[in-house]
N, C-alpha and C positions, 0 to 999 in steps of 0.2 A: 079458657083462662089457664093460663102456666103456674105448676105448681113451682115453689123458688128451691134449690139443690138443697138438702140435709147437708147444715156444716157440721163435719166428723172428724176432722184431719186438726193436726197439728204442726205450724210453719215455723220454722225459725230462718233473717235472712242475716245472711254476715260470709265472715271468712275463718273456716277453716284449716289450718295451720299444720305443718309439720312439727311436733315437737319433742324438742331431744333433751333430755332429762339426766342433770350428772348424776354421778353413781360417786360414794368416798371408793371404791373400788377402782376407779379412773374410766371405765365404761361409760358409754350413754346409751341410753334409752330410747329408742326412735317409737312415736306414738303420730295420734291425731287428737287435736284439739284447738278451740278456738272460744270466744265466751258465749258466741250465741251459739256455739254449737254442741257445747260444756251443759247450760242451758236446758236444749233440746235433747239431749242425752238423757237428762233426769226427767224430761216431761215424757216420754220415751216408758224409759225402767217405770214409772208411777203411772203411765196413762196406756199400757199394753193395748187396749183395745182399740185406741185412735192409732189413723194412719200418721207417721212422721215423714216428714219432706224440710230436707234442709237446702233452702236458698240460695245459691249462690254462682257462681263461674268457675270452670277446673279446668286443665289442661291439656293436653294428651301425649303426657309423657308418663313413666311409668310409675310415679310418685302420686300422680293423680287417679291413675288407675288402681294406684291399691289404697286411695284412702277412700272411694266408691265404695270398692267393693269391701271396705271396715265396714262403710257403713250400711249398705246390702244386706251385711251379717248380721247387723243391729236391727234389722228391721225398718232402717231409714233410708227414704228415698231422698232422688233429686228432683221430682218435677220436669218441668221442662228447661232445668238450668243449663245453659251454654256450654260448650265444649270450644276451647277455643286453642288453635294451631296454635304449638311454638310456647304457649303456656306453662305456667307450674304452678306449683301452692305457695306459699311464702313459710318460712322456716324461722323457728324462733330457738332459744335456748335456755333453760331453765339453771341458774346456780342457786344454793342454797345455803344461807348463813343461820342455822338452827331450824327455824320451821320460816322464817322467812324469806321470799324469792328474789331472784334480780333475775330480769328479763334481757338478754340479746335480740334483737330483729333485724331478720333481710327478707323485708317482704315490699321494697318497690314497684315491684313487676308483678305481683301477684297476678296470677288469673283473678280470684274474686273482685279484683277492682274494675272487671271489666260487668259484671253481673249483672247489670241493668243496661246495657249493650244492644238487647231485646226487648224490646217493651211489653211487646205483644208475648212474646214467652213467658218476663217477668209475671203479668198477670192470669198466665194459667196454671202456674205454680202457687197463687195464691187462693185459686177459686176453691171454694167450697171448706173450707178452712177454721174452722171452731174459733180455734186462736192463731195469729198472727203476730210475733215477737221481733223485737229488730232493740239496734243497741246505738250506743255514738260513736262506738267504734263502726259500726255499720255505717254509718254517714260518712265518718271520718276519711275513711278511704276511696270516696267516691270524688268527683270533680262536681261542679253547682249542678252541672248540666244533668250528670246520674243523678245525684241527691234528688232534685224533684219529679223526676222521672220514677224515682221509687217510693217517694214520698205520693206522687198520684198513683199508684200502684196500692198503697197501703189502704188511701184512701177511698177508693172504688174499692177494694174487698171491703173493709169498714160496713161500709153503706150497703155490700150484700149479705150484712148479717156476722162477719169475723167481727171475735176481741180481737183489740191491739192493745199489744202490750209492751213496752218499751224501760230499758237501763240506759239512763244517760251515760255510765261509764266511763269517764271523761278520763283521757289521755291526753296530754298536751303536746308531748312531740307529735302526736297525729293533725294534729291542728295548727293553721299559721297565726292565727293568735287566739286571745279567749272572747276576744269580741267575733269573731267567726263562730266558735261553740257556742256561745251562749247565743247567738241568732238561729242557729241551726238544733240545736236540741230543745228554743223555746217553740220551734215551727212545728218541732217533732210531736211534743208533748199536743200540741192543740189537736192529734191527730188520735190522743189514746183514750184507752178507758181504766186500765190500770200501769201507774207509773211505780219504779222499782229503783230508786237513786238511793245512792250509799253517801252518807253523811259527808266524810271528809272528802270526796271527789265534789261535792254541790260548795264545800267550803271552799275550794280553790279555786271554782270556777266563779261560780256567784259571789263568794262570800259569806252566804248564807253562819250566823252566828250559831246556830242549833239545829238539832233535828226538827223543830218545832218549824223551825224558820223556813225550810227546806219544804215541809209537808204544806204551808201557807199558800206559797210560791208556785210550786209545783197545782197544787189542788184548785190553783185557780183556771185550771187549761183541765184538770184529770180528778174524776171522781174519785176515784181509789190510789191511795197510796200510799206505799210502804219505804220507809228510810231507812235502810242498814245501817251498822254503825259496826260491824265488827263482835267484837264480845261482848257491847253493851247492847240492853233493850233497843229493837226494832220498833220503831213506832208507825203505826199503823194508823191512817186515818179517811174515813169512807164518810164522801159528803159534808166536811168537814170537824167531824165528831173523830177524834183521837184519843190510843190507848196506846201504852206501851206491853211493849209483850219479851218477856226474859230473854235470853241468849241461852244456850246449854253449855254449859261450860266444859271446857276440856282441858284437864292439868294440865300435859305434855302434848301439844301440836305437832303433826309431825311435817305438814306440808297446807299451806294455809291456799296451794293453788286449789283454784276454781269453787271456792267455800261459798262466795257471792252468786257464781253463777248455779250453783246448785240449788241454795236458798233460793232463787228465783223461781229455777227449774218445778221444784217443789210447790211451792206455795201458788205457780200458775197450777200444778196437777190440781192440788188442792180444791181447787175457785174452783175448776173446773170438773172436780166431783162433786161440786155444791156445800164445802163445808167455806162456813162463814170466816170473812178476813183475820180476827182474831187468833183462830185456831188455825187456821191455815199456814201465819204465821209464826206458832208453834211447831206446826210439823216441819214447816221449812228450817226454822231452829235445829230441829232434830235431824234430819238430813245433813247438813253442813255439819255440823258436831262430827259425824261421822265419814264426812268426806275429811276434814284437814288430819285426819288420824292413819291417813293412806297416803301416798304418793301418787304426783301425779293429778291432772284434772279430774281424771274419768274413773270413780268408782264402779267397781262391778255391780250392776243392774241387783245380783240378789241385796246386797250391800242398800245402797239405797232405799230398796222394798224394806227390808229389815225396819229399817230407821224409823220408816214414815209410819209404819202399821204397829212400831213400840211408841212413838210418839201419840199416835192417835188415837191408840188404845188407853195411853195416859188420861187423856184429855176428858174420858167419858167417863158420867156422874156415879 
Protein backbone atom coordinates (compact mmCIF):
# COMPACT_ATOMS: atom_id res chain seq x y z
CA UNK A 1 0.00 0.00 0.00
CA UNK A 2 1.26 3.58 -1.01
CA UNK A 3 1.91 5.93 1.57
CA UNK A 4 0.10 9.53 0.06
CA UNK A 5 3.29 12.61 -0.24
CA UNK A 6 3.65 14.98 3.03
CA UNK A 7 2.01 18.27 1.91
CA UNK A 8 4.68 20.84 3.05
CA UNK A 9 4.91 23.47 0.35
CA UNK A 10 3.12 26.47 -0.23
CA UNK A 11 1.57 27.45 -3.94
CA UNK A 12 0.39 30.55 -5.05
CA UNK A 13 -1.08 30.59 -9.00
CA UNK A 14 -1.37 34.19 -10.84
CA UNK A 15 0.64 36.73 -12.58
CA UNK A 16 3.49 38.40 -11.47
CA UNK A 17 4.15 41.84 -12.73
CA UNK A 18 6.72 44.41 -13.37
CA UNK A 19 6.13 47.28 -11.35
CA UNK A 20 7.42 50.80 -11.52
CA UNK A 21 6.64 52.88 -8.53
CA UNK A 22 6.67 57.10 -8.87
CA UNK A 23 9.04 58.67 -6.90
CA UNK A 24 7.77 63.03 -6.03
CA UNK A 25 11.59 62.97 -7.09
CA UNK A 26 10.44 62.14 -10.83
CA UNK A 27 12.14 58.67 -10.64
CA UNK A 28 10.59 55.27 -10.68
CA UNK A 29 11.11 52.42 -9.05
CA UNK A 30 11.34 49.11 -10.99
CA UNK A 31 10.16 46.10 -8.67
CA UNK A 32 8.22 42.73 -8.93
CA UNK A 33 4.79 42.25 -7.80
CA UNK A 34 1.51 40.96 -8.35
CA UNK A 35 -1.52 40.12 -5.61
CA UNK A 36 -1.08 36.44 -5.48
CA UNK A 37 2.34 36.97 -5.56
CA UNK A 38 2.15 39.96 -2.92
CA UNK A 39 0.24 37.12 -1.20
CA UNK A 40 2.97 34.41 -1.27
CA UNK A 41 5.55 36.82 -0.39
CA UNK A 42 4.00 37.19 3.17
CA UNK A 43 3.13 33.36 3.49
CA UNK A 44 6.92 33.14 2.46
CA UNK A 45 8.61 35.89 5.28
CA UNK A 46 5.78 33.93 8.10
CA UNK A 47 5.99 30.30 6.87
CA UNK A 48 10.16 30.15 6.38
CA UNK A 49 10.02 26.49 6.72
CA UNK A 50 7.61 25.50 3.87
CA UNK A 51 8.87 25.28 0.45
CA UNK A 52 7.29 28.48 -1.74
CA UNK A 53 6.59 27.87 -5.60
CA UNK A 54 4.90 30.61 -7.41
CA UNK A 55 2.53 29.49 -10.36
CA UNK A 56 2.67 30.75 -13.25
CA UNK A 57 4.05 31.46 -17.14
CA UNK A 58 7.38 33.75 -17.83
CA UNK A 59 9.23 34.58 -20.80
CA UNK A 60 12.54 34.45 -21.88
CA UNK A 61 13.54 37.67 -22.13
CA UNK A 62 15.63 39.40 -19.72
CA UNK A 63 12.76 40.93 -17.53
CA UNK A 64 11.64 37.50 -16.83
CA UNK A 65 15.00 36.25 -16.12
CA UNK A 66 15.49 38.73 -13.33
CA UNK A 67 12.18 38.60 -11.85
CA UNK A 68 13.14 34.48 -11.31
CA UNK A 69 15.87 34.90 -10.12
CA UNK A 70 14.05 37.89 -7.31
CA UNK A 71 12.57 35.23 -6.60
CA UNK A 72 15.24 32.47 -6.24
CA UNK A 73 16.64 35.03 -3.74
CA UNK A 74 13.48 34.81 -1.81
CA UNK A 75 13.44 31.52 -1.42
CA UNK A 76 10.62 31.08 -4.17
CA UNK A 77 10.38 28.74 -6.73
CA UNK A 78 8.64 28.04 -10.02
CA UNK A 79 7.66 24.56 -10.19
CA UNK A 80 7.29 23.20 -13.37
CA UNK A 81 5.90 26.71 -14.79
CA UNK A 82 6.39 27.24 -18.49
CA UNK A 83 9.00 29.19 -20.09
CA UNK A 84 7.64 30.36 -23.08
CA UNK A 85 9.57 31.99 -26.41
CA UNK A 86 8.98 35.66 -27.45
CA UNK A 87 7.20 36.15 -23.93
CA UNK A 88 7.43 38.76 -21.11
CA UNK A 89 5.72 39.80 -17.84
CA UNK A 90 3.14 42.43 -18.05
CA UNK A 91 4.03 45.82 -16.63
CA UNK A 92 1.91 48.06 -14.57
CA UNK A 93 2.51 51.49 -12.84
CA UNK A 94 1.78 52.86 -9.66
CA UNK A 95 0.81 56.81 -9.13
CA UNK A 96 -0.10 58.09 -5.83
CA UNK A 97 -2.53 60.66 -4.69
CA UNK A 98 -1.63 60.75 -0.62
CA UNK A 99 -1.61 57.05 0.42
CA UNK A 100 -4.02 56.28 -2.26
CA UNK A 101 -3.03 54.40 -5.76
CA UNK A 102 -4.07 54.52 -9.41
CA UNK A 103 -2.99 51.82 -11.38
CA UNK A 104 -1.55 51.85 -15.21
CA UNK A 105 -1.55 48.42 -17.17
CA UNK A 106 0.09 46.76 -20.37
CA UNK A 107 -0.21 43.50 -19.59
CA UNK A 108 -2.12 41.85 -22.89
CA UNK A 109 0.39 39.59 -23.95
CA UNK A 110 1.55 38.70 -20.65
CA UNK A 111 3.30 35.38 -20.50
CA UNK A 112 1.29 34.45 -17.37
CA UNK A 113 -1.79 34.15 -19.42
CA UNK A 114 -0.37 31.44 -21.04
CA UNK A 115 0.27 29.39 -17.56
CA UNK A 116 -2.01 26.64 -17.77
CA UNK A 117 -0.86 26.09 -21.53
CA UNK A 118 0.59 22.65 -19.67
CA UNK A 119 -1.73 20.78 -17.88
CA UNK A 120 0.31 18.11 -17.17
CA UNK A 121 3.04 20.75 -15.79
CA UNK A 122 0.23 22.78 -14.22
CA UNK A 123 -0.31 19.83 -11.84
CA UNK A 124 3.05 19.11 -10.83
CA UNK A 125 3.67 22.37 -9.58
CA UNK A 126 0.65 21.79 -7.48
CA UNK A 127 1.42 18.32 -5.95
CA UNK A 128 2.25 17.92 -2.60
CA UNK A 129 1.22 21.38 -1.58
CA UNK A 130 -0.20 22.42 2.11
CA UNK A 131 -1.84 25.25 0.64
CA UNK A 132 -2.95 26.28 -2.67
CA UNK A 133 -4.09 30.09 -3.37
CA UNK A 134 -5.30 31.53 -6.57
CA UNK A 135 -7.30 34.94 -7.03
CA UNK A 136 -10.02 36.35 -9.75
CA UNK A 137 -7.58 38.05 -11.04
CA UNK A 138 -6.07 34.70 -11.57
CA UNK A 139 -9.16 33.57 -13.55
CA UNK A 140 -9.52 36.74 -15.01
CA UNK A 141 -6.69 36.56 -17.24
CA UNK A 142 -7.18 33.19 -18.55
CA UNK A 143 -9.62 32.34 -21.58
CA UNK A 144 -12.83 29.57 -20.50
CA UNK A 145 -10.61 26.99 -21.93
CA UNK A 146 -7.46 27.88 -19.35
CA UNK A 147 -9.89 28.73 -16.48
CA UNK A 148 -11.04 25.07 -16.27
CA UNK A 149 -8.19 23.59 -17.06
CA UNK A 150 -6.78 25.25 -13.91
CA UNK A 151 -9.67 24.98 -12.06
CA UNK A 152 -9.41 20.84 -12.54
CA UNK A 153 -5.81 21.39 -11.52
CA UNK A 154 -6.87 23.11 -8.26
CA UNK A 155 -9.23 20.44 -7.83
CA UNK A 156 -7.21 17.25 -8.17
CA UNK A 157 -4.67 18.75 -5.70
CA UNK A 158 -7.71 19.70 -3.33
CA UNK A 159 -8.70 16.00 -3.30
CA UNK A 160 -4.80 15.03 -2.53
CA UNK A 161 -4.95 16.60 0.74
CA UNK A 162 -3.99 20.81 -0.30
CA UNK A 163 -6.05 23.85 1.20
CA UNK A 164 -7.42 26.03 -1.37
CA UNK A 165 -7.64 29.09 -0.65
CA UNK A 166 -9.00 31.86 -2.83
CA UNK A 167 -9.51 36.28 -3.02
CA UNK A 168 -12.21 36.98 -5.48
CA UNK A 169 -10.45 40.24 -5.98
CA UNK A 170 -12.63 41.37 -8.55
CA UNK A 171 -11.48 43.80 -11.23
CA UNK A 172 -13.78 44.84 -13.80
CA UNK A 173 -11.71 46.05 -16.65
CA UNK A 174 -10.45 42.29 -16.48
CA UNK A 175 -13.65 41.01 -17.06
CA UNK A 176 -16.15 41.34 -20.09
CA UNK A 177 -18.88 41.84 -17.87
CA UNK A 178 -19.91 40.98 -14.15
CA UNK A 179 -22.19 38.23 -15.19
CA UNK A 180 -18.83 36.35 -16.47
CA UNK A 181 -17.32 37.11 -12.79
CA UNK A 182 -19.73 36.42 -10.81
CA UNK A 183 -20.19 32.74 -12.78
CA UNK A 184 -16.59 32.23 -12.64
CA UNK A 185 -15.51 33.32 -9.00
CA UNK A 186 -19.05 31.48 -7.88
CA UNK A 187 -17.33 28.09 -9.61
CA UNK A 188 -14.11 29.13 -7.99
CA UNK A 189 -15.44 29.29 -4.55
CA UNK A 190 -17.22 25.80 -4.71
CA UNK A 191 -13.62 24.65 -4.99
CA UNK A 192 -12.19 26.17 -1.55
CA UNK A 193 -11.96 25.82 2.03
CA UNK A 194 -11.02 29.22 2.93
CA UNK A 195 -12.39 32.23 1.11
CA UNK A 196 -10.77 35.81 1.57
CA UNK A 197 -13.14 38.68 -0.38
CA UNK A 198 -13.01 42.37 0.57
CA UNK A 199 -16.30 43.99 1.18
CA UNK A 200 -16.46 46.59 -1.40
CA UNK A 201 -15.07 44.36 -4.37
CA UNK A 202 -18.27 41.63 -3.33
CA UNK A 203 -20.44 45.07 -3.31
CA UNK A 204 -19.87 45.79 -6.97
CA UNK A 205 -19.92 42.64 -8.06
CA UNK A 206 -22.72 40.91 -6.33
CA UNK A 207 -24.10 43.74 -4.60
CA UNK A 208 -23.81 42.22 -1.54
CA UNK A 209 -25.44 45.12 1.16
CA UNK A 210 -22.80 44.18 3.94
CA UNK A 211 -20.15 42.33 5.09
CA UNK A 212 -22.62 40.07 6.66
CA UNK A 213 -24.15 39.50 3.38
CA UNK A 214 -20.92 38.66 1.68
CA UNK A 215 -19.93 36.06 4.53
CA UNK A 216 -23.83 34.43 3.83
CA UNK A 217 -23.16 34.04 0.19
CA UNK A 218 -19.90 33.14 0.08
CA UNK A 219 -20.14 30.45 3.04
CA UNK A 220 -22.57 28.72 1.35
CA UNK A 221 -19.89 27.08 -1.34
CA UNK A 222 -16.61 27.86 1.73
CA UNK A 223 -16.30 26.90 5.37
CA UNK A 224 -14.17 29.52 6.30
CA UNK A 225 -14.25 33.06 5.58
CA UNK A 226 -13.01 36.09 6.01
CA UNK A 227 -14.31 39.65 4.55
CA UNK A 228 -11.98 42.74 4.54
CA UNK A 229 -13.23 45.85 4.57
CA UNK A 230 -10.33 48.07 4.80
CA UNK A 231 -9.95 49.98 8.14
CA UNK A 232 -13.08 48.51 9.41
CA UNK A 233 -13.54 45.15 11.49
CA UNK A 234 -12.70 41.95 9.30
CA UNK A 235 -15.40 39.77 9.80
CA UNK A 236 -14.62 36.46 10.18
CA UNK A 237 -16.83 33.56 9.92
CA UNK A 238 -16.22 29.46 10.25
CA UNK A 239 -19.19 27.11 9.58
CA UNK A 240 -21.38 29.87 9.77
CA UNK A 241 -20.68 31.33 13.27
CA UNK A 242 -19.29 35.01 12.84
CA UNK A 243 -17.07 37.54 14.69
CA UNK A 244 -15.75 40.72 13.89
CA UNK A 245 -12.29 41.25 14.58
CA UNK A 246 -10.70 45.16 14.85
CA UNK A 247 -8.46 46.67 12.12
CA UNK A 248 -5.01 48.37 13.48
CA UNK A 249 -5.28 51.41 12.75
CA UNK A 250 -2.76 53.57 11.19
CA UNK A 251 -2.83 57.57 11.51
CA UNK A 252 -0.90 58.48 8.47
CA UNK A 253 -0.86 55.53 5.44
CA UNK A 254 1.81 55.88 3.47
CA UNK A 255 0.95 53.49 0.59
CA UNK A 256 -2.13 51.30 0.97
CA UNK A 257 -0.53 49.01 -2.06
CA UNK A 258 -0.82 45.29 -1.41
CA UNK A 259 -2.25 45.89 2.45
CA UNK A 260 -5.20 43.09 1.32
CA UNK A 261 -2.75 40.90 -0.19
CA UNK A 262 -0.73 40.83 2.78
CA UNK A 263 -3.58 40.43 5.33
CA UNK A 264 -4.31 37.29 3.34
CA UNK A 265 -0.68 36.36 3.14
CA UNK A 266 -0.83 36.44 6.81
CA UNK A 267 -3.76 35.17 8.20
CA UNK A 268 -3.10 31.97 5.53
CA UNK A 269 0.62 31.73 7.63
CA UNK A 270 -1.48 31.90 10.62
CA UNK A 271 -4.20 28.83 9.90
CA UNK A 272 -1.52 27.24 8.82
CA UNK A 273 0.54 27.31 12.12
CA UNK A 274 -2.62 26.25 13.71
CA UNK A 275 -3.76 29.46 15.34
CA UNK A 276 -7.62 29.73 15.38
CA UNK A 277 -9.46 32.13 12.62
CA UNK A 278 -10.10 34.70 15.12
CA UNK A 279 -6.57 35.63 16.01
CA UNK A 280 -5.27 34.81 12.85
CA UNK A 281 -7.13 37.50 11.73
CA UNK A 282 -5.55 39.70 14.20
CA UNK A 283 -2.32 39.02 13.10
CA UNK A 284 -3.27 39.51 9.65
CA UNK A 285 -4.45 43.06 10.99
CA UNK A 286 -1.10 43.55 12.30
CA UNK A 287 0.73 42.77 9.28
CA UNK A 288 -1.09 45.08 6.92
CA UNK A 289 -0.98 48.01 9.40
CA UNK A 290 2.46 47.73 8.79
CA UNK A 291 2.79 47.01 5.17
CA UNK A 292 0.63 50.55 4.11
CA UNK A 293 3.32 52.46 6.24
CA UNK A 294 6.04 51.37 3.55
CA UNK A 295 6.05 51.78 0.00
CA UNK A 296 5.46 49.63 -2.41
CA UNK A 297 3.72 45.93 -2.36
CA UNK A 298 6.53 44.07 -0.86
CA UNK A 299 7.61 44.76 2.68
CA UNK A 300 10.89 43.38 3.88
CA UNK A 301 10.47 39.83 5.22
CA UNK A 302 12.09 41.05 8.60
CA UNK A 303 9.18 43.84 8.44
CA UNK A 304 6.60 41.40 8.28
CA UNK A 305 8.10 38.82 10.96
CA UNK A 306 8.19 41.83 13.20
CA UNK A 307 4.40 42.63 12.89
CA UNK A 308 3.03 39.04 13.12
CA UNK A 309 5.08 38.02 16.33
CA UNK A 310 4.19 41.78 18.09
CA UNK A 311 0.61 40.96 17.05
CA UNK A 312 0.63 37.72 18.45
CA UNK A 313 2.38 38.16 21.31
CA UNK A 314 -0.49 40.69 21.95
CA UNK A 315 -2.99 38.28 21.61
CA UNK A 316 -1.79 35.83 24.61
CA UNK A 317 -3.75 35.69 27.99
Amino acid sequence: MSVPPVQKGVAAIGECMIELSGHADGYWRLGFAGDTFNTLWALRALSIDRPATYVSAFGDDPFSRDQIAFFSAHGIGIGASPRIAGSRPGIYAITLSGAERFFTYWRNDSAARQLASDPAALSRSLQNQSLVYFSGITLAILDEESRTTLLDAIAKARAHGSVVAFDPNYRPLLWNDRAEARACVTRALALCDIALPTFPDEQALFGDASPEETAARSGVHVGEVVVKNGELPALVSVDGNSQFVEAVHVPSPVDTTGAGDSFNGAYLAARLAGIAPAQAAACAHGVAAAVVQMRGALAPFEVLQTAFEQQAAALQP
